[in-house]
C-alpha positions as CSV (number, residue, x, y, z in Angstrom):
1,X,121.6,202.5,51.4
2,X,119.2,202.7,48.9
3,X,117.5,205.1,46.9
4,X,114.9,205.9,44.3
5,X,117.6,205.9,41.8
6,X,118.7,202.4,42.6
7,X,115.2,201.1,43.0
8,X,114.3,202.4,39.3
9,X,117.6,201.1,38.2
10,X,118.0,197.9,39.6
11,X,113.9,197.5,38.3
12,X,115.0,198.6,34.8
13,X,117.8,196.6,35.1
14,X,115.6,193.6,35.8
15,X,113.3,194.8,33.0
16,X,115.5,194.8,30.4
17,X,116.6,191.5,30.9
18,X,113.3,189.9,31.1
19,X,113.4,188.4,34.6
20,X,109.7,190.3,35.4
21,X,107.2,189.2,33.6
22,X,105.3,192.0,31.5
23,X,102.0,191.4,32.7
24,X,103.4,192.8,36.1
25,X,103.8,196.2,34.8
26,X,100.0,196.4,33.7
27,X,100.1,195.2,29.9
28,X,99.0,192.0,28.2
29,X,101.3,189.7,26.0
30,X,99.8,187.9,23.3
31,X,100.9,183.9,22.8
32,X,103.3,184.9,20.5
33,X,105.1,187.4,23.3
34,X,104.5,190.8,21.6
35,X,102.7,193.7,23.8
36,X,99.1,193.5,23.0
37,X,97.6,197.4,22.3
38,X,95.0,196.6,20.6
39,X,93.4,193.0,19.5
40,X,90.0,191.4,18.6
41,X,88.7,188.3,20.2
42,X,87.7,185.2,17.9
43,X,83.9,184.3,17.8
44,X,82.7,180.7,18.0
45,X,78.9,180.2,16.0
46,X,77.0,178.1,14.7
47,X,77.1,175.7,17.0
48,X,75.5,171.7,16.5
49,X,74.1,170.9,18.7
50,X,72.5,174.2,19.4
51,X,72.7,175.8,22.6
52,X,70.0,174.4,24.7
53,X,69.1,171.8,22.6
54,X,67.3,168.8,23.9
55,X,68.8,165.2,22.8
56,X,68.1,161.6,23.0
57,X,71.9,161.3,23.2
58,X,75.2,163.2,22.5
59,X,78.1,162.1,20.9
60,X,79.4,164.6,18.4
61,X,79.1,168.3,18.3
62,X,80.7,171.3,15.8
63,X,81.0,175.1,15.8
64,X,82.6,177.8,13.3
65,X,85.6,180.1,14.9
66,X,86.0,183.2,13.2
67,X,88.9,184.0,10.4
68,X,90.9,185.5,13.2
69,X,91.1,182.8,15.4
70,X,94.7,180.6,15.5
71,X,93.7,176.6,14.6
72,X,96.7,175.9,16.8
73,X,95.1,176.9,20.0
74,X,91.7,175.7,19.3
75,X,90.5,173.7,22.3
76,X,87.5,171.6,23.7
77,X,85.9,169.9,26.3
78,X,82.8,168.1,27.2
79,X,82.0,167.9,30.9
80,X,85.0,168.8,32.0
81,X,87.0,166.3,29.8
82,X,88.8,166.8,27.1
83,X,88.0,166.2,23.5
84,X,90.2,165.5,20.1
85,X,88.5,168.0,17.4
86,X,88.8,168.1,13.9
87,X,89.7,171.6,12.2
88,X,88.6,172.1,8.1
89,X,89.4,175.6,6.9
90,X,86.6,177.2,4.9
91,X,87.3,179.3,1.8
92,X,85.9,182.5,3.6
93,X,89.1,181.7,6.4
94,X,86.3,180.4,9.1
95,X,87.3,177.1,11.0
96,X,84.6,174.3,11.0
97,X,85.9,172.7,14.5
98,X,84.3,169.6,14.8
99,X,84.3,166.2,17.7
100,X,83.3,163.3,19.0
101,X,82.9,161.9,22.3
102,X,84.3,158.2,22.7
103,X,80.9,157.0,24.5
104,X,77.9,158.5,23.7
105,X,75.9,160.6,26.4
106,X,72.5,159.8,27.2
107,X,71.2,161.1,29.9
108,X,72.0,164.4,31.9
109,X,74.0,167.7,30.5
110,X,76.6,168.4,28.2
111,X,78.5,171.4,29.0
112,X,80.7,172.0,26.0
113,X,83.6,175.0,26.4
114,X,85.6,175.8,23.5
115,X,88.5,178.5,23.7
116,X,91.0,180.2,21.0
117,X,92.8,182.9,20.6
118,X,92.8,185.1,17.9
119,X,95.7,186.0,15.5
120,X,96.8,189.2,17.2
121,X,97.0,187.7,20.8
122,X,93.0,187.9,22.7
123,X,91.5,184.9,24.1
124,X,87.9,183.6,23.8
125,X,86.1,181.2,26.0
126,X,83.1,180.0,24.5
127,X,80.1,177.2,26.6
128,X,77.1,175.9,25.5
129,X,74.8,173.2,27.1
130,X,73.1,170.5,25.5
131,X,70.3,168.7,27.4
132,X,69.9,164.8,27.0
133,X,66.3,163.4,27.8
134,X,65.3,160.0,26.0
């Protein structure tokens, strides 16, 4: 028969070993696997093309990610596919993230997304659209 007692138990039990997932008992994890209490997102800017910009064609593109963000999770796509990017640190800790497409755009949208996530464990997703008209 069981009781509360065995409930909390066998849930403690199951706890402490790590079969449930954190996240089920209502707090975050950051990549690394620590508890997140308290974090700052990373912040894309800057971004070349500007957002909204009209083109005669697109085939590269660059932003700047905040000091906080992580290079190693740093990344892109265009239209849905993705896209290799170049990272250059900055002196100030800023990333200069930079791609290019294989084939150029040249007529349509580009939707570009970008995510990160910062050093202390929050995500950041990031889209801007570029506009291609000859």
């Amino acid at each position: 028969m069981r009781t509360k007692g065995n409930i909390v138990l066998g849930l403690s039990s199951l706890l402490a070993v790590g079969a449930l997932p954190p996240p089920a008992f209502g707090f975050a994890v950051g990549h690394h696997g620590g508890i997140i209490l308290n974090c700052t997102a990373p912040v894309f800017f800057e971004e070349s093309p500007p957002k909204d910009a009209k083109v005669a064609a697109f085939d590269r593109f660059s932003f700047t990610a905040s000091d906080d963000t992580d290079p190693e999770t740093l990344k892109v796509w265009v239209n849905a596919q993705p896209v290799e990017i170049a990272i250059t640190p900055q002196r100030s800790g800023r990333l200069t993230v930079s791609g290019k497409l294989a084939q150029p755009l040249t007529q349509g949208k580009a939707w570009i997304k970008a995510t990160g996530v910062s050093h202390d464990g929050c995500d950041q997703l990031h889209t801007w659209n570029v506009y291609i008209a000859p």
